[in-house]
N, C-alpha and C positions, 0 to 999 in steps of 0.2 A: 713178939707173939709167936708159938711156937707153930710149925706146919699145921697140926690137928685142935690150936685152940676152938672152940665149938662158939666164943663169942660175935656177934654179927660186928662185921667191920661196920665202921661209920659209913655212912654216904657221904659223899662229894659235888657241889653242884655241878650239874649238867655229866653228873658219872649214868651211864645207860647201863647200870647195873643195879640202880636201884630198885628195892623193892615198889613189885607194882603195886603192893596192897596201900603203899605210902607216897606213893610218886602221883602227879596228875596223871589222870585218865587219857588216853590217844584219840583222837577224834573222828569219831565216826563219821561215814558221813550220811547228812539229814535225809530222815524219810522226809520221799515229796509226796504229794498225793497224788492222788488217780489222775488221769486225762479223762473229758469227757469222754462218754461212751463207754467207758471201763476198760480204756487201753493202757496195758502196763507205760508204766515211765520209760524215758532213756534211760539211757546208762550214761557213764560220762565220757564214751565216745561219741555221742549222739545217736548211736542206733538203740533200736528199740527192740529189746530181749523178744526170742522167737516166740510165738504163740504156737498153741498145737495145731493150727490152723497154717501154720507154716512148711512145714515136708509136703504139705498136698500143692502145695502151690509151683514146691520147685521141681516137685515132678508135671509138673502140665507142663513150664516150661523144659524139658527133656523130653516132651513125649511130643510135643506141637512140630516139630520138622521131619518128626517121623508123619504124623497124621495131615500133614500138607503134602506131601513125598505121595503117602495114599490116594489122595484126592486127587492128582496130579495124574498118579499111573491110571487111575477107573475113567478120567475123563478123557486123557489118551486113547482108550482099548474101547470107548463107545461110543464116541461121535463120531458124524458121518465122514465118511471115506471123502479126497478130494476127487471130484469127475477125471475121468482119464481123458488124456488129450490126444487125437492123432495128427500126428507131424509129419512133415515132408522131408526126406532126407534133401542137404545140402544142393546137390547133385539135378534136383529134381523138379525144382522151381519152373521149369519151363522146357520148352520145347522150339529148335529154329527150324524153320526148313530152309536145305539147300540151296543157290542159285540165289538169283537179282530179279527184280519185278518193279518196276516203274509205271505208274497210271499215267494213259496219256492225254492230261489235261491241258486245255486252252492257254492262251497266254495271259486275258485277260478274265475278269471277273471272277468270281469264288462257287467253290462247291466240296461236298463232301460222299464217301462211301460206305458204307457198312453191310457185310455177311451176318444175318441173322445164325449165330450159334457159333461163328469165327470171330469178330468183334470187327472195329474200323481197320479200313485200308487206307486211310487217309485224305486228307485234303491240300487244297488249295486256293489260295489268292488270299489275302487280307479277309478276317470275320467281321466285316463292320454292317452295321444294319443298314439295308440298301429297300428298296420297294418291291413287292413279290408278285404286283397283280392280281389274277385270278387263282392263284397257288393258295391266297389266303382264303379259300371258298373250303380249301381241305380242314382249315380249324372248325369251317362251320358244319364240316360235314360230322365232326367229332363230336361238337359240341350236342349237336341233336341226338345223335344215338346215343350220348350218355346221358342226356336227361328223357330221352326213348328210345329204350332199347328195340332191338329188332331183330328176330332170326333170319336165318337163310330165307331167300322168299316167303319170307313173311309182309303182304301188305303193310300192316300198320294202320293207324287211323287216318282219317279222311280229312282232307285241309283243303281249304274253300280259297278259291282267287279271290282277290279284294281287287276295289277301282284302280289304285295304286299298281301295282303290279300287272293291269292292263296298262295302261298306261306309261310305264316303265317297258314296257315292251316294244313301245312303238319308236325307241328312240333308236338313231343311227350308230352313233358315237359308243356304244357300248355294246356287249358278248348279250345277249338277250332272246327268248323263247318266245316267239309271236305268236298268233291264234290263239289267244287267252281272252275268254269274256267273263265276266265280273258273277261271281254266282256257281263257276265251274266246280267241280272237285275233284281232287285227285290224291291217289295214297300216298303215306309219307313215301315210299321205296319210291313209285313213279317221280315224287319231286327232287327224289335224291339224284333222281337219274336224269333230271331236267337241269340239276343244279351242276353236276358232275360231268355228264358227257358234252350236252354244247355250251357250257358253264355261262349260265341263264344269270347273269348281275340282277334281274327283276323277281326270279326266282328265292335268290341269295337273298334279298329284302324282307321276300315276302315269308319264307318261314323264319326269320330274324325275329319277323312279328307276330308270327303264330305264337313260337317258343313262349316269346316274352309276354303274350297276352296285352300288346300293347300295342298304341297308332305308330311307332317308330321301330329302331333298331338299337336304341342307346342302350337299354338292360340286357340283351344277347351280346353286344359287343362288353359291356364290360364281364361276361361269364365266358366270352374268349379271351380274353387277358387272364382271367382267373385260372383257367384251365393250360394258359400259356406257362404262367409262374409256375402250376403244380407239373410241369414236367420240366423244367428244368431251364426251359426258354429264358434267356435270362436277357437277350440282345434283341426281345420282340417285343412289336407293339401293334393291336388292332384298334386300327378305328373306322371300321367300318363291316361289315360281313362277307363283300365283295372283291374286294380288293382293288378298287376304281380309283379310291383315295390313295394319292401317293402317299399319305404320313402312317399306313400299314407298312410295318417296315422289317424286317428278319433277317437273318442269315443262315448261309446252308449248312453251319453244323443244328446249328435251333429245328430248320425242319425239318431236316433227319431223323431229329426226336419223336417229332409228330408224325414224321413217316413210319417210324417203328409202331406206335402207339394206334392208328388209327386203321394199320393193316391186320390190327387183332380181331377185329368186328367182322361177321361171319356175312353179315350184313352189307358189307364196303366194299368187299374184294370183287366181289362178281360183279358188281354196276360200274367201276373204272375199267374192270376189263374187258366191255364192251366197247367195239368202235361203231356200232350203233345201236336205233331202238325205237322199239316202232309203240305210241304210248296212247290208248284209248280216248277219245279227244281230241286230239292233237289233229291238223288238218295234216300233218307229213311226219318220217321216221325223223330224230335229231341223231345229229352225228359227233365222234368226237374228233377234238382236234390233234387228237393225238392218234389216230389213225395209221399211220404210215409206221409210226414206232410200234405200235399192237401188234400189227400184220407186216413183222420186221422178220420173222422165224430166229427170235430173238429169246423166247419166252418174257416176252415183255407182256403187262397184266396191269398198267395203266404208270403213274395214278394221275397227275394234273399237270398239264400246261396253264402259263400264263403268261401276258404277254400285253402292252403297253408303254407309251413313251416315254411315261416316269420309268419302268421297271425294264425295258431293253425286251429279252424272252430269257425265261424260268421255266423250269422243270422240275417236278419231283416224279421220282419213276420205280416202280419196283420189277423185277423179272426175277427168272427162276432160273437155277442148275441144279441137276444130279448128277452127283460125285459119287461112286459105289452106290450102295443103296439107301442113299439120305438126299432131300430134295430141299437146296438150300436157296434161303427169299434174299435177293441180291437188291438193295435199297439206295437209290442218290437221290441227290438233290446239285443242283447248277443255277447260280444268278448272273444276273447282270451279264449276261451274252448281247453284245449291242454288232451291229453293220454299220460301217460307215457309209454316210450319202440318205438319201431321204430312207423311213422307216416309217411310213404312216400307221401309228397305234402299234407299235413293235413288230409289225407283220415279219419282216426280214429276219428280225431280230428272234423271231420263235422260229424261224425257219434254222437257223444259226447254232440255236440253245438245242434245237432235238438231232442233228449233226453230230454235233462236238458229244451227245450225251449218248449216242451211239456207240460213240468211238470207246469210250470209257465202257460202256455196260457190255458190248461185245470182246474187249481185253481184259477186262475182269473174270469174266465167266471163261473164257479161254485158260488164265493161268489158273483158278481155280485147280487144286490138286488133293489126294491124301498122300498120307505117311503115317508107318507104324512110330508113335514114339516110347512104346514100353511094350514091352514082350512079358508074356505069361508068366509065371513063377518070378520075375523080378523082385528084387526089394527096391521099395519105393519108399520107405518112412519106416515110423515107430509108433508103437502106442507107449503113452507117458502114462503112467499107472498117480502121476502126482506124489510117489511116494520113495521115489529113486528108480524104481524098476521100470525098463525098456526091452519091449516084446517087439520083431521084425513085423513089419507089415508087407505083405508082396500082393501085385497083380492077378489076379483068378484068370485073365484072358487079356489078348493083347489089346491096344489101347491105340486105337486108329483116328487121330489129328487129321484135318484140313484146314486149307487156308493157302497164301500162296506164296512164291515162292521169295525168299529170304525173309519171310514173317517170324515172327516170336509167338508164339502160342502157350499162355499162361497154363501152369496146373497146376490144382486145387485137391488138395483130399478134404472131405468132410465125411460127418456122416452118414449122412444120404438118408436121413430120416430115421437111423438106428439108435438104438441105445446103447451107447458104448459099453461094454460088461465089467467089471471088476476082477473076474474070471471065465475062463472059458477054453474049450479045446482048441490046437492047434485046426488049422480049414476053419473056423466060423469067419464067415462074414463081417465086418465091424465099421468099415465106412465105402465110400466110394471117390475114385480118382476122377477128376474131368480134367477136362480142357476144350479151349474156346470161351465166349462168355455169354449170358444171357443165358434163358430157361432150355434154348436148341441145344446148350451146348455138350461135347461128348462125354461120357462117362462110363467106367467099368467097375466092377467091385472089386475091395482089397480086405484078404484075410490074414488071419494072424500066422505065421508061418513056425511058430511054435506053443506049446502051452501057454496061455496064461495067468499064473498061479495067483489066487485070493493072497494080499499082501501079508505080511509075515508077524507078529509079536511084536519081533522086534521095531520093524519099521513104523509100526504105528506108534510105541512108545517114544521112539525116537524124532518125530515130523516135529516141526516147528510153524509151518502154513497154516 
């Protein structure tokens, strides 16, 4: 056959040159039908051919870490700022003063001191719970003015002697206010002052039972135990209002507490500070037995002796110093002072306790001293903005400490009742330094020593708190 014969060559089996018009057909492949719901088929990769409904979808995902990103920055830039904090530079935690100071307590028995607005000076002996006497007559004095209050000479209401409490008077063996008939009456303040200055055990009974509304003392005593736990008494126990029962029992950091607590009554202070008192009624003035210590030129302003053969002689005592121009409540307590050789009803033995209690509350008040511990314009701390940023804080005035000599005197910045600013000019005010502890204690104000500035954009997008 020549190059251009025009005849069709034969086919071949399995030649792919054969005519399609004559060759089987190639196989398509089968339509499937619908899916429900009218979604196209797979294909034969198994996905399934885009729908026009599909470009919108793969732009949400492209657009979702932008619009999270958004949401992110707007809740950054408007929620509230963190409070600013003011902090104490390293340096500044405290204050010593110079020299050595030793209190010079007994050998034996235990007691404790404390400077109202300086904190304790320390104690001595073993804290174990020991018998307090008539010292426990000060919880009852507590206990009555806070369930009736009383101003500065302010009588009070009128409390009636019962048979009891005559009665109770006429015993030997016990601290008691004679000349009492059954019917009398007298204002709370006169019984305070019956119970307090010749510290009246029949007395002590007898508004036990007033308080309580009842023929005994068992519901006063246990709202002295209550009022014992809510100050922090944790090594006392009354059982009784007197303190005649040796199983009333304390220690002299415990009264201390109740010595701080019961010299806030405006009502309290004047009636132990009497060493005597002359009471309508009464067939004669009553005295205290703390007499010698009152009239010590001591500033000594009471508060309670007690004294018996369970309990040796006890004191709880407060007096006064002014140091520059601050007049500061100088507060002990002293147990278990005992004399050897006879001590009928502890007589020696309080003779002994207000001595040795001398000797401490006149050394005390001796080394009492001040000292500047920060000078004016100092930097003393930072304000924390919470957000990185740190503004100097310094003194407005110098910053005059007491207390005595080799003490540590803690210091505190707070606010002082301010509202910390977010911004503000350099001079504002923003918190206060103290030092000492308790409500006496000293303080000056501390201002910002430069601008400062409402936090930045940036910082706020940036916080992670």
């Amino acid at each position: 056959m020549s190059e251009h014969d025009p005849r069709p060559t034969p086919s071949r089996e399995g030649d792919p040159q054969q005519d399609s018009s004559e060759s089987e057909p190639v196989d398509a492949p089968a339509e499937q039908p619908p899916r429900p719901g009218g979604e196209a088929p797979a294909d034969e990769s198994g996905e399934t051919p885009e729908s026009p409904s599909r470009p919108g979808a793969r732009r949400f995902k492209i657009w979702t870490p932008v619009l999270l990103l958004l949401v992110f920055l707007t809740v950054q830039t408007v929620r509230p700022l963190p409070s600013p904090a003011l902090k104490l530079g390293a340096a500044m935690s405290s204050y010593t003063f110079g020299g050595q100071f030793g209190i010079p307590w007994p050998e034996k028995g235990q007691g404790a001191v404390h400077v109202q607005g300086v904190g304790n000076l320390g104690t001595f002996g073993e804290q174990k719970p020991v018998p307090i006497a008539s010292v426990a007559k000060v919880m009852t004095a507590y206990v009555l003015l806070q369930e009736h209050p009383l101003k500065k000479d302010e009588p009070g209401p009128m409390i009636e002697v019962d048979a009891k409490a005559v009665k109770d008077g006429m015993s030997e063996d016990e601290s008691r206010v004679e000349g009492l008939t059954a019917g009398m009456k007298f204002s709370q303040q006169d019984m305070l002052k019956m119970l307090m200055i010749p510290s009246g055990n029949n007395i002590a009974r007898l508004l036990a039972r007033w308080d309580a509304g009842s023929t005994d003392e068992t519901g006063f005593v246990r709202k002295m135990n209550d009022a014992a736990k809510a100050l922090g008494m944790k090594d006392t126990t009354y059982t009784d209002p007197s303190g005649l029962d040796a199983k009333t029992v304390s220690t002299a950091v415990d009264q201390l507490k109740l010595a701080e607590a019961v010299m806030k009554f405006d009502a309290f202070r004047p009636i132990v500070a009497m060493p005597n008192a002359a009471i309508d009624g009464l067939p004669e003035p009553i005295y205290n037995n703390n007499d010698n210590l009152l009239l010590a030129d001591l500033s000594i302003k009471g508060i309670k002796t007690g004294s018996n053969t369970a309990a040796g002689g006890a004191l709880m005592w407060a007096a006064y110093k002014t140091v520059g121009d601050k007049t500061l409540l100088v507060l002990g307590t002293m147990l278990d002072q005992r004399v050897e050789g006879p001590d009928r009803n502890g007589a020696n033995s309080l003779v002994l306790v207000k001595d040795n209690s001398k000797k401490v509350i006149e050394a005390v008040r001796d080394a009492l001293t001040s000292a500047v511990a920060v000078r004016k314009g100092q930097v003393v701390g930072h304000l924390d903005d919470g957000l990185g940023g740190l503004t100097p804080l310094v003194a407005t005035e110098d910053l005059e400490v007491i207390g005595v000599p080799g003490q540590e005197s803690e210091l505190r910045i707070t606010g002082g009742g301010r509202t910390v600013p977010h911004r503000a000019k350099a001079g504002t005010e923003v918190g206060t330094l103290t030092a000492g502890s308790g409500p006496d204690s000293m303080g000056i104000p501390v201002a910002l020593q430069e601008d400062l500035p409402e936090p930045s954009f940036m910082s706020k997008l940036t916080r992670l708190g």
